[in-house]
Structure formats: structure tokens, C-alpha cells
Residue frames as a rotation matrix with the C-alpha (Angstrom) as fourth column:
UNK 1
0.560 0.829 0.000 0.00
0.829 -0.560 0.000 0.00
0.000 0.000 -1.000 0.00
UNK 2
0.357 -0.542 -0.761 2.71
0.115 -0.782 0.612 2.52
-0.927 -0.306 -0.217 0.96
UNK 3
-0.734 -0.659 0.163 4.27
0.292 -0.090 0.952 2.05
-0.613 0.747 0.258 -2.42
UNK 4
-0.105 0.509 0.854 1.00
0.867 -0.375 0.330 2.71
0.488 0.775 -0.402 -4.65
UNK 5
0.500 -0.038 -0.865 1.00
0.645 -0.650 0.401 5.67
-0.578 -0.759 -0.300 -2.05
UNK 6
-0.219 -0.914 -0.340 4.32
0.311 -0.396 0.864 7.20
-0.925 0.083 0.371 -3.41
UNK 7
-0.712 -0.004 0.702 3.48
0.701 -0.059 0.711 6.50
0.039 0.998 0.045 -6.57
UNK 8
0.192 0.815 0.547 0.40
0.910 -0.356 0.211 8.75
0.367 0.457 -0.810 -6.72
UNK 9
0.855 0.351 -0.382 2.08
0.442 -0.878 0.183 11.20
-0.271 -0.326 -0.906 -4.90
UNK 10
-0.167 -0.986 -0.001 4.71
0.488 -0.083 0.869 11.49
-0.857 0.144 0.495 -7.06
UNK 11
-0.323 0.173 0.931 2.44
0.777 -0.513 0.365 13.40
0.540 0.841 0.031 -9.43
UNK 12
-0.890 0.053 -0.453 2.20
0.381 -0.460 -0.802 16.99
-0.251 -0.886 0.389 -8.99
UNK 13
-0.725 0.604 -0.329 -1.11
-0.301 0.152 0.942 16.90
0.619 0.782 0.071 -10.50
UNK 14
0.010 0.573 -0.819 -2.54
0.274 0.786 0.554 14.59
0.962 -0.230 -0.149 -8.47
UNK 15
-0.781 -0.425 -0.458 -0.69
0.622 -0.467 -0.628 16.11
0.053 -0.776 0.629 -5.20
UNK 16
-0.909 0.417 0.010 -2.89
-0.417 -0.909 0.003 19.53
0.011 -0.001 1.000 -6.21
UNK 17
-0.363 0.932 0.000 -5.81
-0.468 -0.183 0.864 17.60
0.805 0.314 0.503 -6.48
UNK 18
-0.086 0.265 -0.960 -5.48
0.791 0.604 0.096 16.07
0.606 -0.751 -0.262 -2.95
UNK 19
-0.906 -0.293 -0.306 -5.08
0.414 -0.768 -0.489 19.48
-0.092 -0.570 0.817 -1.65
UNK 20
-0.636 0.743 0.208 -8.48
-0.588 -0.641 0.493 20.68
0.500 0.191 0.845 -3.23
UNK 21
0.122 0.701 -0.702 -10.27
0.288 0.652 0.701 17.42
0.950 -0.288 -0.123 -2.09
UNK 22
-0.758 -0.150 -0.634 -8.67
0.633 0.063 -0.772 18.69
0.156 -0.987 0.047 1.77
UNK 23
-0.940 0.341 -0.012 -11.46
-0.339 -0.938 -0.077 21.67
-0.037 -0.069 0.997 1.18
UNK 24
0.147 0.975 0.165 -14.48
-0.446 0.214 -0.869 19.22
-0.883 0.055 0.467 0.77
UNK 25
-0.163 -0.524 0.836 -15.57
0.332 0.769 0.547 17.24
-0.929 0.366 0.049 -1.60
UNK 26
-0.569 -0.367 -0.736 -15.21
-0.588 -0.444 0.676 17.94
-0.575 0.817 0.037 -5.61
UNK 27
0.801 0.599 -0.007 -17.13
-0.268 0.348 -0.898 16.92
-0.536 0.721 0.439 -8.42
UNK 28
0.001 -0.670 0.742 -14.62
0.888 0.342 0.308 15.51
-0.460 0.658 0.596 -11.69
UNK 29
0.471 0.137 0.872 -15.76
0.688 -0.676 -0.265 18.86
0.553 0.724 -0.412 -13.61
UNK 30
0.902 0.147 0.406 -14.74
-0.054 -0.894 0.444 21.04
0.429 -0.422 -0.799 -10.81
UNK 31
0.421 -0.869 0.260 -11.96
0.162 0.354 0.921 19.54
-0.893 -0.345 0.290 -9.94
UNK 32
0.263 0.002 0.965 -11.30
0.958 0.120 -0.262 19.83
-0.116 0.993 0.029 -14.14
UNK 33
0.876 0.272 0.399 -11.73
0.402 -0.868 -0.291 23.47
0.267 0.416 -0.869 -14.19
UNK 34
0.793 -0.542 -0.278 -8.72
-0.199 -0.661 0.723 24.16
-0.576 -0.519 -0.632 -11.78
UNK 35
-0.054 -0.950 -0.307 -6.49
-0.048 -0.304 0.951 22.62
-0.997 0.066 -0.029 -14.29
UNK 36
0.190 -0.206 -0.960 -5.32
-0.935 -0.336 -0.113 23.02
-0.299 0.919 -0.257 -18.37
UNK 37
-0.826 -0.311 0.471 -5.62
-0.279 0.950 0.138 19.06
-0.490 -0.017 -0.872 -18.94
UNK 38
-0.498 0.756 -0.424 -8.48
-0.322 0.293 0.900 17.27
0.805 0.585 0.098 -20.94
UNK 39
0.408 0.698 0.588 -10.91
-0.891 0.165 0.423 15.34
0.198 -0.697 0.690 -18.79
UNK 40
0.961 -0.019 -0.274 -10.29
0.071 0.981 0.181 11.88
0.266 -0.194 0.944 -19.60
UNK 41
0.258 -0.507 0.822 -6.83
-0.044 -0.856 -0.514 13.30
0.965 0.097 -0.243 -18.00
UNK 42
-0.241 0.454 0.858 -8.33
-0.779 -0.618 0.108 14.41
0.579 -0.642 0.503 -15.18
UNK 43
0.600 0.487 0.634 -10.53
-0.708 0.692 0.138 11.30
-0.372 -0.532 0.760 -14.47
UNK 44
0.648 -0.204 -0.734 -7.20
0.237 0.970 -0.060 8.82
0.724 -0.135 0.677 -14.76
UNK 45
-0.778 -0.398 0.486 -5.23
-0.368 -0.338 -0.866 11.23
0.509 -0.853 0.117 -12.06
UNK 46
0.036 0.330 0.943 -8.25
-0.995 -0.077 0.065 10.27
0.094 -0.941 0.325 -10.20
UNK 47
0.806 0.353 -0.476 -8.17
-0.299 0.936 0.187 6.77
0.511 -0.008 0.860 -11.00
UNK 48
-0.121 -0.921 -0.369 -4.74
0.070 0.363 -0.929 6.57
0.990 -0.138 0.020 -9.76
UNK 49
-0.773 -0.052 0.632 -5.85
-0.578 -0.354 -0.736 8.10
0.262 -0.934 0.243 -6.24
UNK 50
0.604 0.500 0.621 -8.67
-0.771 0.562 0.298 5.68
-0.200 -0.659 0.725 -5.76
UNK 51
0.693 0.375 -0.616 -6.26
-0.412 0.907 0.088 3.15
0.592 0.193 0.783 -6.36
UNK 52
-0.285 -0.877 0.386 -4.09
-0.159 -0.354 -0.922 4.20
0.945 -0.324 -0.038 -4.09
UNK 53
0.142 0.706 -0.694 -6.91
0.809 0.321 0.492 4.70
0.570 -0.631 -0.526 -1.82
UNK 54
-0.786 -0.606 -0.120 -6.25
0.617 -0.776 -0.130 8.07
-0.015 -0.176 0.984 -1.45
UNK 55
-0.704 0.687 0.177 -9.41
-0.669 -0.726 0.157 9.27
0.237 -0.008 0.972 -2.72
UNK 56
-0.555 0.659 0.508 -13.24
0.506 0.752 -0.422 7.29
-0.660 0.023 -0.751 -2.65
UNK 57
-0.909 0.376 0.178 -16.10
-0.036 -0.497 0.867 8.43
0.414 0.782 0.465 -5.07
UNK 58
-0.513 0.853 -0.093 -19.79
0.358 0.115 -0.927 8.94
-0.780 -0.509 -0.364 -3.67
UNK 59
-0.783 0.537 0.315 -22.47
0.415 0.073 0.907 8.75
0.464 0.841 -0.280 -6.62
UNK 60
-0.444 0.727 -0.524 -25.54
0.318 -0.419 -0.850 11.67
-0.838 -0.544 -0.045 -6.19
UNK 61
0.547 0.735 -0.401 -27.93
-0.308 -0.268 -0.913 11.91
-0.778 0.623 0.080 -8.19
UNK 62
0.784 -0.572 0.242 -25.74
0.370 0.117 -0.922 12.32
0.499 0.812 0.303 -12.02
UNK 63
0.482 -0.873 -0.074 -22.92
-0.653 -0.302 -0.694 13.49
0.584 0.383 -0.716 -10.52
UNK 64
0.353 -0.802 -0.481 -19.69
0.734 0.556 -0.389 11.48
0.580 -0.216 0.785 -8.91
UNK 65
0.717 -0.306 0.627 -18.13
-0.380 -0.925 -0.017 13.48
0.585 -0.226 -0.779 -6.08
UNK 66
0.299 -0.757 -0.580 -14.75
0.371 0.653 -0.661 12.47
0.879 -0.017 0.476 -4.90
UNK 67
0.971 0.007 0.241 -13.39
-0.230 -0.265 0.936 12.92
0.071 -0.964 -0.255 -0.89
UNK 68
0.007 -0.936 -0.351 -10.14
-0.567 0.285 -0.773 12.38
0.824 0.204 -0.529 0.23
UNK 69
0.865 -0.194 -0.462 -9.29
0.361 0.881 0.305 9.03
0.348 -0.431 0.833 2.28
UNK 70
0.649 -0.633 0.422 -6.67
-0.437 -0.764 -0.474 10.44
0.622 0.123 -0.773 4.90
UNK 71
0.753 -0.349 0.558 -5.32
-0.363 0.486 0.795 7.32
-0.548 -0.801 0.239 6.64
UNK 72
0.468 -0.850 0.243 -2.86
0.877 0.411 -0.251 6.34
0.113 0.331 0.937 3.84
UNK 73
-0.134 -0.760 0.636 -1.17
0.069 -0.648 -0.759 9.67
0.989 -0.058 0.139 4.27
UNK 74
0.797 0.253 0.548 -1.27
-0.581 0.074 0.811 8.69
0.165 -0.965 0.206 7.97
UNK 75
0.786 -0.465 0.407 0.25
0.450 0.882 0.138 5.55
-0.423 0.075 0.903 7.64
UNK 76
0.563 -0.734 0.379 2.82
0.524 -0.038 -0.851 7.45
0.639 0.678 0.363 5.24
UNK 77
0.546 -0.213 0.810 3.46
-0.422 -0.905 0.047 9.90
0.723 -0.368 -0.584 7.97
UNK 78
0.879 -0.112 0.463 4.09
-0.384 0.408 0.828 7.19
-0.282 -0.906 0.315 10.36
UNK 79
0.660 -0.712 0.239 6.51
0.648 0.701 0.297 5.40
-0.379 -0.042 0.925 8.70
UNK 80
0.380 -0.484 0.788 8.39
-0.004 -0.853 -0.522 8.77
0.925 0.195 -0.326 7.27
UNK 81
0.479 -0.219 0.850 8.66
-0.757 -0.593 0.275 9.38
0.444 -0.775 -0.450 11.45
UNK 82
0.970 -0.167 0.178 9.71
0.056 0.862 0.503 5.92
-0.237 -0.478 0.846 11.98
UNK 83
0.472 -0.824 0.313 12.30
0.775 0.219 -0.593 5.87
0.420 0.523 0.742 9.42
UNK 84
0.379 -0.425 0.822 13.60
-0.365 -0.885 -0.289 9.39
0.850 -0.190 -0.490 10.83
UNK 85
0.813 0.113 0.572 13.74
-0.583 0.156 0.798 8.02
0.001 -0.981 0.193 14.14
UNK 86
0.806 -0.438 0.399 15.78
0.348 0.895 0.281 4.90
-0.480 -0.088 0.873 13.34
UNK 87
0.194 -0.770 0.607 18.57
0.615 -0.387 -0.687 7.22
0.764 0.507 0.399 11.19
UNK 88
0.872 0.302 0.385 18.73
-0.169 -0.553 0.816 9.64
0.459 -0.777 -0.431 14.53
């Protein structure tokens, strides 16, 4: 898990689009508007974060609104402080 972690935050794309999700949650279109990408773009940066588990998707009505999922960047934090700890 920690590694598909990294990986999705090794885009800074994706990075910006965990920061908007930290504000509530985001439709795909609105989440679209903040950047100069296409959609279908757009909606595989998110596919990478739900497989990461980073984001989740909740289905209302026609639209898809996406949340962020903040225990894998827990878990990353933890072991970041572990690893610091043990190099100390």
C-alpha cells in the first residue's frame, strides 16, 4: 500500500488535487476546471488516487463526487517518522 501511495504522490497533478479534495468534496468537472488538462486526463489522475486509496467516489444523483481518504497519508506519515527516528 505505501508504495501505490508514493506513486500517486509522485504526481504533482494529483498532489494539487489532494489538496483541493482537503477543502471538501469535488465533483470531476470542478476539480477539471482548476487545471489546463483534458478530462479523460483528469478522471485517470483520479483513478490513480482511488487506487491508491487516497481518494473514494460517492455517486448523487448524475454526478460522482470524490473525498479524500486520509489514513494512507497517515500511515505514510508514520513510517516517514519511523524511518527518521531509526537514522537519529
Amino acid at each position: 500500500m505505501l508504495q501505490q501511495t508514493l506513486l500517486a504522490l509522485s504526481d504533482p497533478t494529483r498532489r494539487e488535487i489532494l489538496k483541493m479534495l482537503r477543502q471538501g468534496s469535488k465533483t470531476a468537472g470542478e476539480i477539471n476546471e482548476r487545471f489546463d488538462i483534458s478530462p479523460p486526463a483528469i478522471s485517470r489522475h483520479l483513478a490513480v488516487l482511488r487506487e491508491a486509496e487516497l481518494i473514494e467516489a460517492r455517486r448523487e444523483g448524475k454526478f460522482i463526487y470524490y473525498e479524500l481518504i486520509s489514513y494512507p497519508l497517515e500511515d505514510l506519515d508514520s513510517w516517514i517518522r519511523e524511518f527518521l527516528r531509526e537514522n537519529d
